[in-house]
PyMOL Python script that loads the backbone (N, CA, C, O; Angstrom):
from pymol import cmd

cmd.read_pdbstr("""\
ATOM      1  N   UNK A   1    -120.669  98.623  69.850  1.00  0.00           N
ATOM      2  CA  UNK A   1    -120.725 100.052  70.107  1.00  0.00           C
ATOM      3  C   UNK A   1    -119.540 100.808  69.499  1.00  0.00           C
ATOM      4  O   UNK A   1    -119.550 101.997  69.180  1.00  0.00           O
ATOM      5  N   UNK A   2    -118.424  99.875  69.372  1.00  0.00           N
ATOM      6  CA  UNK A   2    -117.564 101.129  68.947  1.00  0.00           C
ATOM      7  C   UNK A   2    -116.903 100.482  67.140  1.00  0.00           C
ATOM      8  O   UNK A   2    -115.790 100.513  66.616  1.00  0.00           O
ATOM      9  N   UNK A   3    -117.957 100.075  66.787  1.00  0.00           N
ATOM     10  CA  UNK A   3    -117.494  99.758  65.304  1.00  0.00           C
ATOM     11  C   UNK A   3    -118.071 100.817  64.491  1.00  0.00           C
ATOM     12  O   UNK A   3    -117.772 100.618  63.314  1.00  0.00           O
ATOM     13  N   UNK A   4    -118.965 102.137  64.686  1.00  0.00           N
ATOM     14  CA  UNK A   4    -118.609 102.988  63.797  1.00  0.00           C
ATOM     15  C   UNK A   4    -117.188 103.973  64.004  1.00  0.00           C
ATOM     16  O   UNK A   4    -116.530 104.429  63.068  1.00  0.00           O
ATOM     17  N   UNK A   5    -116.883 104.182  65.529  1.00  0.00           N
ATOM     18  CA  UNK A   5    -115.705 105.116  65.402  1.00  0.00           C
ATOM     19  C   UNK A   5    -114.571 104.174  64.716  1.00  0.00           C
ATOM     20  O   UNK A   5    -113.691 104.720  64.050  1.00  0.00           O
ATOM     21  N   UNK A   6    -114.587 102.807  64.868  1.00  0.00           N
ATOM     22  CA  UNK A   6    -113.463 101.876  64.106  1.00  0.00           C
ATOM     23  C   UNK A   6    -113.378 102.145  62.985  1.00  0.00           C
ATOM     24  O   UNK A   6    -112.326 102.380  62.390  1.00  0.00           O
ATOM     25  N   UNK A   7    -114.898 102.151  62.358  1.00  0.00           N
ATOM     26  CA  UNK A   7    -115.019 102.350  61.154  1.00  0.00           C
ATOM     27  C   UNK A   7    -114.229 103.502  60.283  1.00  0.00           C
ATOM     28  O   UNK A   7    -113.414 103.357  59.372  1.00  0.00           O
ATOM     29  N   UNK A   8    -114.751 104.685  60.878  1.00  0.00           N
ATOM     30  CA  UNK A   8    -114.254 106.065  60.938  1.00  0.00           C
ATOM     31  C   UNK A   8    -113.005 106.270  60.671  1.00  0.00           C
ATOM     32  O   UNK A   8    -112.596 106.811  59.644  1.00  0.00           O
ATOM     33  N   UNK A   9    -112.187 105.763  61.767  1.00  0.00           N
ATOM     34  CA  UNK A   9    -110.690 105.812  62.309  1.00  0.00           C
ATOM     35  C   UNK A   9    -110.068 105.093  60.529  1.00  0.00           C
ATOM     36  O   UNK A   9    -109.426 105.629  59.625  1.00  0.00           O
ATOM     37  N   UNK A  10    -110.602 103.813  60.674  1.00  0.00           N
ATOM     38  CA  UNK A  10    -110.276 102.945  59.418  1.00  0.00           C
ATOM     39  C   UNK A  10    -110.247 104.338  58.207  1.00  0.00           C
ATOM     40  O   UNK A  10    -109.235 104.853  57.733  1.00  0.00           O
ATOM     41  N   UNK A  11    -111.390 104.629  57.984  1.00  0.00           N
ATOM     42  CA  UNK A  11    -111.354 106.065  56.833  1.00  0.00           C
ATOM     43  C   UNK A  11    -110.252 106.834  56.937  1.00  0.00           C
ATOM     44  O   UNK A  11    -109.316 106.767  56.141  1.00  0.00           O
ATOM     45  N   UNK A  12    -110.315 107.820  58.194  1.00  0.00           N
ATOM     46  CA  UNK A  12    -109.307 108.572  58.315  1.00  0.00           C
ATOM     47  C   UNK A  12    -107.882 108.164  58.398  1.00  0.00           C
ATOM     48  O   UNK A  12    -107.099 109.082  58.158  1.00  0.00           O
ATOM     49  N   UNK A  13    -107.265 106.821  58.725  1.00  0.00           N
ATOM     50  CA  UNK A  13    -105.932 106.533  58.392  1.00  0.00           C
ATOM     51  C   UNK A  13    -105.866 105.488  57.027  1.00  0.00           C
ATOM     52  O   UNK A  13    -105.230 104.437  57.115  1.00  0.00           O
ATOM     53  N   UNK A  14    -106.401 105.772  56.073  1.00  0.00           N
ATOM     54  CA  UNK A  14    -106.847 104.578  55.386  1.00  0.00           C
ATOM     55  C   UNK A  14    -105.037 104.704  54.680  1.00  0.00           C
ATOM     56  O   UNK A  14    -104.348 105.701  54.894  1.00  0.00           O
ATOM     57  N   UNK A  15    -104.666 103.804  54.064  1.00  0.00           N
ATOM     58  CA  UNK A  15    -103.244 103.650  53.638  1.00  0.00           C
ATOM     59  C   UNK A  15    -102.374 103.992  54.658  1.00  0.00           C
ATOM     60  O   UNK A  15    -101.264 103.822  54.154  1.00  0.00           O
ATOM     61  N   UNK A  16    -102.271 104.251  55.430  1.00  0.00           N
ATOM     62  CA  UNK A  16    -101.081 104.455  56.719  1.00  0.00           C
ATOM     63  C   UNK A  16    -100.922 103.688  57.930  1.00  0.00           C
ATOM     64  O   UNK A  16     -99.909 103.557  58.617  1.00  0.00           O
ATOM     65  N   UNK A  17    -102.596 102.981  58.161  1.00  0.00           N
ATOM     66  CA  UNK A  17    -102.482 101.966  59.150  1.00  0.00           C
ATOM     67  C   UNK A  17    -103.724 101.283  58.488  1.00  0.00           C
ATOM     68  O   UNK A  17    -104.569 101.679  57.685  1.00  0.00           O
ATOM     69  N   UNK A  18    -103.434  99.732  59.344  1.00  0.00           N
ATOM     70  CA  UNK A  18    -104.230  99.117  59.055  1.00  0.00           C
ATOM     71  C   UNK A  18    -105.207  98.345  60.127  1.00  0.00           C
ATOM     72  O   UNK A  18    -104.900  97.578  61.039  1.00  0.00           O
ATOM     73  N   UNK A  19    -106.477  98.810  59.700  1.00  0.00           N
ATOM     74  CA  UNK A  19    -107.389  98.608  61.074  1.00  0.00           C
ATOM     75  C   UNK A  19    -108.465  97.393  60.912  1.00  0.00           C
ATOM     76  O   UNK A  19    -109.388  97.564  60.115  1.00  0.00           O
ATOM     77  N   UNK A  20    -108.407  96.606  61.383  1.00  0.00           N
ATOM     78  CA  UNK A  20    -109.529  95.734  61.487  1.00  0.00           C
ATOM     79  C   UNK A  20    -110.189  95.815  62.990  1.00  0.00           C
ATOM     80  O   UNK A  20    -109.927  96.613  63.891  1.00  0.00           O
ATOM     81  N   UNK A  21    -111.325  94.504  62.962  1.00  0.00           N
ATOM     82  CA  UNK A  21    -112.551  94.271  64.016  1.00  0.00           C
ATOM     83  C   UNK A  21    -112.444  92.715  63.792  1.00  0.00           C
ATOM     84  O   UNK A  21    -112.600  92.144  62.713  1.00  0.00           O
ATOM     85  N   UNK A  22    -112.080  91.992  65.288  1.00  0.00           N
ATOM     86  CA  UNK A  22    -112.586  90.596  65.402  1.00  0.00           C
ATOM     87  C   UNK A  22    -113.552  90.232  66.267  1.00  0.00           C
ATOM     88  O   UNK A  22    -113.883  90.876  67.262  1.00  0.00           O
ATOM     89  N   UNK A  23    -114.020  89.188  65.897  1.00  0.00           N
ATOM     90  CA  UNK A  23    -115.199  88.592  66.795  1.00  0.00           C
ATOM     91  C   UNK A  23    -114.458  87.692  68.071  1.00  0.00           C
ATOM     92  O   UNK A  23    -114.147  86.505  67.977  1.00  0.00           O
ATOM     93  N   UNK A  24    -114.312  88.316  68.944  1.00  0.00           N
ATOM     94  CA  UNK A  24    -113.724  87.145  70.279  1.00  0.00           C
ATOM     95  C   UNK A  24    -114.591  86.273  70.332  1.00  0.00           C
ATOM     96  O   UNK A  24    -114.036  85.182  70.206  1.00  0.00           O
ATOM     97  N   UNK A  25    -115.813  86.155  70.470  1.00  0.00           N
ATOM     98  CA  UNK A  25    -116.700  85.430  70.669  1.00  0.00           C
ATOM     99  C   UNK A  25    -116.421  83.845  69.572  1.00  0.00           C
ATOM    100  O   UNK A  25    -116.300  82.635  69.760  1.00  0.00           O
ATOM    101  N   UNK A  26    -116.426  84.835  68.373  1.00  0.00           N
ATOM    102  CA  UNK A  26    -115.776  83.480  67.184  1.00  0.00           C
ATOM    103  C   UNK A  26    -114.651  83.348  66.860  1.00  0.00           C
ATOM    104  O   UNK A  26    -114.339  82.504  66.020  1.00  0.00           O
ATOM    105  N   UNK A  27    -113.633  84.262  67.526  1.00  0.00           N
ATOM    106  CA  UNK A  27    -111.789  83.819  67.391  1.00  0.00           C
ATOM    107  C   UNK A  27    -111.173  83.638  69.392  1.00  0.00           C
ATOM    108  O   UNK A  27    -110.304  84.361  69.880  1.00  0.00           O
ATOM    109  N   UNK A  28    -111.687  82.868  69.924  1.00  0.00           N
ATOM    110  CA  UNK A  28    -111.296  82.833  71.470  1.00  0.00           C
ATOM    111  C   UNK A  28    -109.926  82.366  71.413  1.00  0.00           C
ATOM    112  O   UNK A  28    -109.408  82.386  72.529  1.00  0.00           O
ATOM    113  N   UNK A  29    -109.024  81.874  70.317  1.00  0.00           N
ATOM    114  CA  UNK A  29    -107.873  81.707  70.289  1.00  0.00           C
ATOM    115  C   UNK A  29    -107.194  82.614  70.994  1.00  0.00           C
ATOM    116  O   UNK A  29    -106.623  82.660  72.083  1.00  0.00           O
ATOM    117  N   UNK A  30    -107.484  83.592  69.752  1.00  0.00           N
ATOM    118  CA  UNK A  30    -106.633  84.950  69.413  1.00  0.00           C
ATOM    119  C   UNK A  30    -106.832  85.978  70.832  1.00  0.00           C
ATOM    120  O   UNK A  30    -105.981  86.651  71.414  1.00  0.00           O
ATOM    121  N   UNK A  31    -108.427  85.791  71.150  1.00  0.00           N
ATOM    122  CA  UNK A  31    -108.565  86.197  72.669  1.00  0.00           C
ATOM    123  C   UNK A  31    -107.596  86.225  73.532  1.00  0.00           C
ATOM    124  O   UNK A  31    -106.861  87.125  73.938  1.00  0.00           O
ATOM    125  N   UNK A  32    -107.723  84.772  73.828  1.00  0.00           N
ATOM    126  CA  UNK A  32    -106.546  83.821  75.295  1.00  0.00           C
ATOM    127  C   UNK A  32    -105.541  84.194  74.729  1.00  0.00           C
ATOM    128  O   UNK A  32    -104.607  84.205  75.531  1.00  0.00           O
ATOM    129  N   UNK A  33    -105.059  84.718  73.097  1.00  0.00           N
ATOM    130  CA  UNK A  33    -103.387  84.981  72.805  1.00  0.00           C
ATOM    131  C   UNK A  33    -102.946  86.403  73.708  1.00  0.00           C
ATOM    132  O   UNK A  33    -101.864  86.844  74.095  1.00  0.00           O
ATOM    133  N   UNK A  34    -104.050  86.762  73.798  1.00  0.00           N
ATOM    134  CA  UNK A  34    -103.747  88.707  73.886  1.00  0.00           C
ATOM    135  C   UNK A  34    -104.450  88.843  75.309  1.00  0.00           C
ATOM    136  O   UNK A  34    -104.825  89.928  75.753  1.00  0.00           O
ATOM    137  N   UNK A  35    -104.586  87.650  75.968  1.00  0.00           N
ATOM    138  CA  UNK A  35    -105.418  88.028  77.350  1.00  0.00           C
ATOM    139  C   UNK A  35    -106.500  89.350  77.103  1.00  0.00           C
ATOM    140  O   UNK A  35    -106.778  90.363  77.744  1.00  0.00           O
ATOM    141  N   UNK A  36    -106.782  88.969  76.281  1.00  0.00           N
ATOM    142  CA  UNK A  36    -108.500  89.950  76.017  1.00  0.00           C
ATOM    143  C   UNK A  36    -109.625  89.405  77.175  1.00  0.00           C
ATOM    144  O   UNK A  36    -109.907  88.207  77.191  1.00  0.00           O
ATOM    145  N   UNK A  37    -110.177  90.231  78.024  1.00  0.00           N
ATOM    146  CA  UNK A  37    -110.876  90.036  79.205  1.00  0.00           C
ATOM    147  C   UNK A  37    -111.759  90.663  78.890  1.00  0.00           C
ATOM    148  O   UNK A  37    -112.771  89.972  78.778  1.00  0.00           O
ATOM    149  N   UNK A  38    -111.923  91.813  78.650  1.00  0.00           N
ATOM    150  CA  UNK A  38    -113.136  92.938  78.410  1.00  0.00           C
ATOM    151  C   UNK A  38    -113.420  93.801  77.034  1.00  0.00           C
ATOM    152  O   UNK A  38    -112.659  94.510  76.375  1.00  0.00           O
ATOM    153  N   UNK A  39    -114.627  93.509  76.880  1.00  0.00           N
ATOM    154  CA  UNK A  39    -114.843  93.833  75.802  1.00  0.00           C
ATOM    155  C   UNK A  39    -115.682  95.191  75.862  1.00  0.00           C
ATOM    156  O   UNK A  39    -116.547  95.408  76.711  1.00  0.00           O
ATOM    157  N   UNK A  40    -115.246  96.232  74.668  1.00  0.00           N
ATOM    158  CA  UNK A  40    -114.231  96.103  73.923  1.00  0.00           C
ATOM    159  C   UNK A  40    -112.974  96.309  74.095  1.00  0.00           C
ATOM    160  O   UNK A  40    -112.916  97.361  74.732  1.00  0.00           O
ATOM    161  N   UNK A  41    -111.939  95.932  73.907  1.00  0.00           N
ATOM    162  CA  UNK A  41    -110.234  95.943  73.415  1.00  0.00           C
ATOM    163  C   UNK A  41    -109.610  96.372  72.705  1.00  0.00           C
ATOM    164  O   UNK A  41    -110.066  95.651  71.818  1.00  0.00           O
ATOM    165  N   UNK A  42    -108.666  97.136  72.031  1.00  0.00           N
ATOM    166  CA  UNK A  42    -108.556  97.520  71.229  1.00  0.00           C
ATOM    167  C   UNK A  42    -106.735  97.447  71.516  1.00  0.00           C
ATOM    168  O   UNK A  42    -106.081  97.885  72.462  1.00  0.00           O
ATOM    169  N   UNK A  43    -106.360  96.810  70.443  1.00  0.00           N
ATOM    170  CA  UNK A  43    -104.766  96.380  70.470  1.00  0.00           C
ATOM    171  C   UNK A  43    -103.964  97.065  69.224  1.00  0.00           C
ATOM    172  O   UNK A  43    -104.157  96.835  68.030  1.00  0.00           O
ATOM    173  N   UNK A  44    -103.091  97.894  69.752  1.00  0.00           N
ATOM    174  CA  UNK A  44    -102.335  98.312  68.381  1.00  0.00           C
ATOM    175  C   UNK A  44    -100.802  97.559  68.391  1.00  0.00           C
ATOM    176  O   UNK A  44     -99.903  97.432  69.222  1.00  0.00           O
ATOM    177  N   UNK A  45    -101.040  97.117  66.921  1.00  0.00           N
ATOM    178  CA  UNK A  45     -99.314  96.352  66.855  1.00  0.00           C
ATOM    179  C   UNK A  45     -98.297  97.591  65.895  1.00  0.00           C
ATOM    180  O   UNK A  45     -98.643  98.238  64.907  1.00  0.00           O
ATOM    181  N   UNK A  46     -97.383  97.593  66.400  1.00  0.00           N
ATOM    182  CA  UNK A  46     -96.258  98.126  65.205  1.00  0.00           C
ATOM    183  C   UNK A  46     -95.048  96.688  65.267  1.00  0.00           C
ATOM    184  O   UNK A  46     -94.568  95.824  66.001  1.00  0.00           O
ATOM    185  N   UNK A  47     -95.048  97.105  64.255  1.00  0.00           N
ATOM    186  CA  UNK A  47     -94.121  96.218  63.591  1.00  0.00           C
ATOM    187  C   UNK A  47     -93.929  94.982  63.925  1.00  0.00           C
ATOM    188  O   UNK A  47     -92.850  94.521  64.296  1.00  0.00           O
ATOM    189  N   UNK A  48     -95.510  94.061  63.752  1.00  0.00           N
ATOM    190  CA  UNK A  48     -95.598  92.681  64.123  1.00  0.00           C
ATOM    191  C   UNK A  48     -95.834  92.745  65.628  1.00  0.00           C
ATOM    192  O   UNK A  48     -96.768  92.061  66.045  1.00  0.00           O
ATOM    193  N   UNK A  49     -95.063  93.532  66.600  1.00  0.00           N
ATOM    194  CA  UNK A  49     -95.333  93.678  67.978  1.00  0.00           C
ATOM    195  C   UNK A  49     -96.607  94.248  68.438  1.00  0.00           C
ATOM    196  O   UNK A  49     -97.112  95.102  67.710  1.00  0.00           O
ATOM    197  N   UNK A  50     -97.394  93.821  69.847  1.00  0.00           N
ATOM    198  CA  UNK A  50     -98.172  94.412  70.569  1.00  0.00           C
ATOM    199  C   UNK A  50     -97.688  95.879  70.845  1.00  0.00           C
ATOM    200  O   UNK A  50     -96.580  95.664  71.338  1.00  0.00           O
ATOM    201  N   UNK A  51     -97.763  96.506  70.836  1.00  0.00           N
ATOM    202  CA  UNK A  51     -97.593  97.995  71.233  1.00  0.00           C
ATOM    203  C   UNK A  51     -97.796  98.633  72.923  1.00  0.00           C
ATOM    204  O   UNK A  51     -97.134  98.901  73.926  1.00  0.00           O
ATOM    205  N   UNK A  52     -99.369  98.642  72.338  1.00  0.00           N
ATOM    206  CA  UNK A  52     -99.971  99.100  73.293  1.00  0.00           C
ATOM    207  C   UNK A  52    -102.015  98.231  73.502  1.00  0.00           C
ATOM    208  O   UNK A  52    -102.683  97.556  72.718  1.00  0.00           O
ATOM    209  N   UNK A  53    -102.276  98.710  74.816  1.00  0.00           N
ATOM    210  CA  UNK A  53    -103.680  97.988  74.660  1.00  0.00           C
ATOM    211  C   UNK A  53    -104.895  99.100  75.590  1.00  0.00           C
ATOM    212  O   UNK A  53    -104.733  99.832  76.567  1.00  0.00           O
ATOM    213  N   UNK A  54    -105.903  98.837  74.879  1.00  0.00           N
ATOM    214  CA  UNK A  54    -106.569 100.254  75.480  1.00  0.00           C
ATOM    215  C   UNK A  54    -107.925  99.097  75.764  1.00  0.00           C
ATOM    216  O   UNK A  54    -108.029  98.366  74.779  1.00  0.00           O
ATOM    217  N   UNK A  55    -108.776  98.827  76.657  1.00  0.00           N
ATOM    218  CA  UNK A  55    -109.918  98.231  77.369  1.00  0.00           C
ATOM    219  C   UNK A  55    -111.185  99.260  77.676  1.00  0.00           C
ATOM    220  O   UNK A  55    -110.886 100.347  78.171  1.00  0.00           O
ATOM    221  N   UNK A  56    -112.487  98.998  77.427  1.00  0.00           N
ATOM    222  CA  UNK A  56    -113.162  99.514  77.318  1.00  0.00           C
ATOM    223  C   UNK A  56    -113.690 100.630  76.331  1.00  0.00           C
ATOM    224  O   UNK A  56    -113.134 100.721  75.236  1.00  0.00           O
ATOM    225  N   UNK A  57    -114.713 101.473  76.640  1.00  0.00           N
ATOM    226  CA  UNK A  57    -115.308 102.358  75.792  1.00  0.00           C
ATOM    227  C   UNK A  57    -114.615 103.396  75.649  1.00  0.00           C
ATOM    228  O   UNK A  57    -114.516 104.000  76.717  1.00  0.00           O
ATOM    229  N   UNK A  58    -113.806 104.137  74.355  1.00  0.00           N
ATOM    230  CA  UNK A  58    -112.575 105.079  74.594  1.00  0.00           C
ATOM    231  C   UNK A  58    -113.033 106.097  73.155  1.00  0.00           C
ATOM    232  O   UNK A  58    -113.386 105.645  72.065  1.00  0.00           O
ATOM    233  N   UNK A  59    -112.930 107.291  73.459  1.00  0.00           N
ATOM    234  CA  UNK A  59    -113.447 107.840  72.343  1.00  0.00           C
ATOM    235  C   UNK A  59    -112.033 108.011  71.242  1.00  0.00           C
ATOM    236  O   UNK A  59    -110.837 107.796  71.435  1.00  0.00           O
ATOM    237  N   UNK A  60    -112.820 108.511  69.995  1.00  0.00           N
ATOM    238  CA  UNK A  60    -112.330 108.630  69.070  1.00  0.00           C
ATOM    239  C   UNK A  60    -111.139 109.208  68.902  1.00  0.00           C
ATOM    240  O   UNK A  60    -110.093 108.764  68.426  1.00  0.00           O
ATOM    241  N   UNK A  61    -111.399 110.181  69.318  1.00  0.00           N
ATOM    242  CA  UNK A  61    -109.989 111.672  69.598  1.00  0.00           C
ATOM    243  C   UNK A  61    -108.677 111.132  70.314  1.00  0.00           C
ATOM    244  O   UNK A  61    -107.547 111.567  70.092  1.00  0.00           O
ATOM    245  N   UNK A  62    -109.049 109.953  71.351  1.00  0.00           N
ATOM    246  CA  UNK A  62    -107.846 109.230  72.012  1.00  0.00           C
ATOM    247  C   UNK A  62    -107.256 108.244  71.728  1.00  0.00           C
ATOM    248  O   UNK A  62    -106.140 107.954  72.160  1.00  0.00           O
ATOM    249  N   UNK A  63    -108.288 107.224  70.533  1.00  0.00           N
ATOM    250  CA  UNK A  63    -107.625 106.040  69.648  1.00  0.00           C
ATOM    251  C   UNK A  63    -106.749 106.933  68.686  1.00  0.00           C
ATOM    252  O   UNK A  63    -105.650 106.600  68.242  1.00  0.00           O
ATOM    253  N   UNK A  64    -107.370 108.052  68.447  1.00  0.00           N
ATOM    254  CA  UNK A  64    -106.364 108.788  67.334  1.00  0.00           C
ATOM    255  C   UNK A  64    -105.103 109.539  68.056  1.00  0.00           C
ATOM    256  O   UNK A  64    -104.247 110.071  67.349  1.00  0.00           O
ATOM    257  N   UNK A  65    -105.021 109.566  69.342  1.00  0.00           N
ATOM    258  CA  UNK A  65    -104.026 110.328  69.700  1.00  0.00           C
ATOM    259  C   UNK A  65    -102.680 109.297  69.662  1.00  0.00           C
ATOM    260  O   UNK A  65    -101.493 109.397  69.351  1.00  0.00           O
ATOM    261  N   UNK A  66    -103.748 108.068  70.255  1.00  0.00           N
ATOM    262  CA  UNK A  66    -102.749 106.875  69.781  1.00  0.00           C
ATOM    263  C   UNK A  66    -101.943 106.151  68.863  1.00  0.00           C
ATOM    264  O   UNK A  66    -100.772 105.776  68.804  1.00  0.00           O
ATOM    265  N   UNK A  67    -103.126 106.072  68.062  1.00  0.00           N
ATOM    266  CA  UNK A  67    -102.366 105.958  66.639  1.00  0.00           C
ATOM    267  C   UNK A  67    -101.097 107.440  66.830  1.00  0.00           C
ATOM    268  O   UNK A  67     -99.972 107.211  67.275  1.00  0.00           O
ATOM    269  N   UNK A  68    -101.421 108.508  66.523  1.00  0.00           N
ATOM    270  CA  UNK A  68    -100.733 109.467  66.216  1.00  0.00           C
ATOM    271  C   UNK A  68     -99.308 109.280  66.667  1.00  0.00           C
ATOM    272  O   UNK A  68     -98.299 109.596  66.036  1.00  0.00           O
ATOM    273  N   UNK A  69     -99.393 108.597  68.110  1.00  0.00           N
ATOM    274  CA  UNK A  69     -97.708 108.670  68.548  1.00  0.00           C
ATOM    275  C   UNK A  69     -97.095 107.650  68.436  1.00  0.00           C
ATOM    276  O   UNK A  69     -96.007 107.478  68.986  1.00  0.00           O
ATOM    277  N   UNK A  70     -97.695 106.748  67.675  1.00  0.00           N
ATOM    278  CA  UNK A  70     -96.481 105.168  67.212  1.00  0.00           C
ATOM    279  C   UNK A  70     -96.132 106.038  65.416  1.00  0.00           C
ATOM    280  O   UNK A  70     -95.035 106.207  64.883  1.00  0.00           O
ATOM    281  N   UNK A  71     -97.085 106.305  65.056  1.00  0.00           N
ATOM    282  CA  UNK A  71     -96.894 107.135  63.433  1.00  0.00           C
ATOM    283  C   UNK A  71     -95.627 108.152  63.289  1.00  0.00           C
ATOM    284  O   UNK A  71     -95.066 108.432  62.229  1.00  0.00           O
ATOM    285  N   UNK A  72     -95.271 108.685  64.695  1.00  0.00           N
ATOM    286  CA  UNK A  72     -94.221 109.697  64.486  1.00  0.00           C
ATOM    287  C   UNK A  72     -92.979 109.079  64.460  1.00  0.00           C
ATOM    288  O   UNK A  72     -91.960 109.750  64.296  1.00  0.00           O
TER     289      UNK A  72
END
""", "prot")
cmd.dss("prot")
cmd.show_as("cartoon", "prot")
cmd.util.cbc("prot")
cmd.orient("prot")
């Protein structure tokens, strides 16, 4: 459900951040690394670090508000 706003987001910061989509289902490593429980998740790192972590269905305007305040 939320891989077109990913998608999107990906467009609109394209060269300034870098956004991917994993499959927990086919990386459960990386899951159990980040205590990912609910899907979807959405994890922003700066600078190699976890940042911040946002759970569930979250619109567009607020992943971007997010991004927006590690960018400043």
């Amino acid at each position: 459900m939320m891989s077109p706003t990913i998608n999107a987001l990906a467009d609109d910061y394209s060269g300034r951040v870098v956004i991917g989509k994993l499959n927990v289902d086919e990386n459960g490593g990386a899951a159990m690394r980040y205590g990912v429980r609910g899907i979807p998740t959405l994890l922003l790192f700066k600078d190699g670090q976890l940042a911040e972590t946002l759970v569930g269905l979250v619109a567009k305007e607020e992943i971007a508000k997010l991004i927006d305040r590690h960018l400043a």
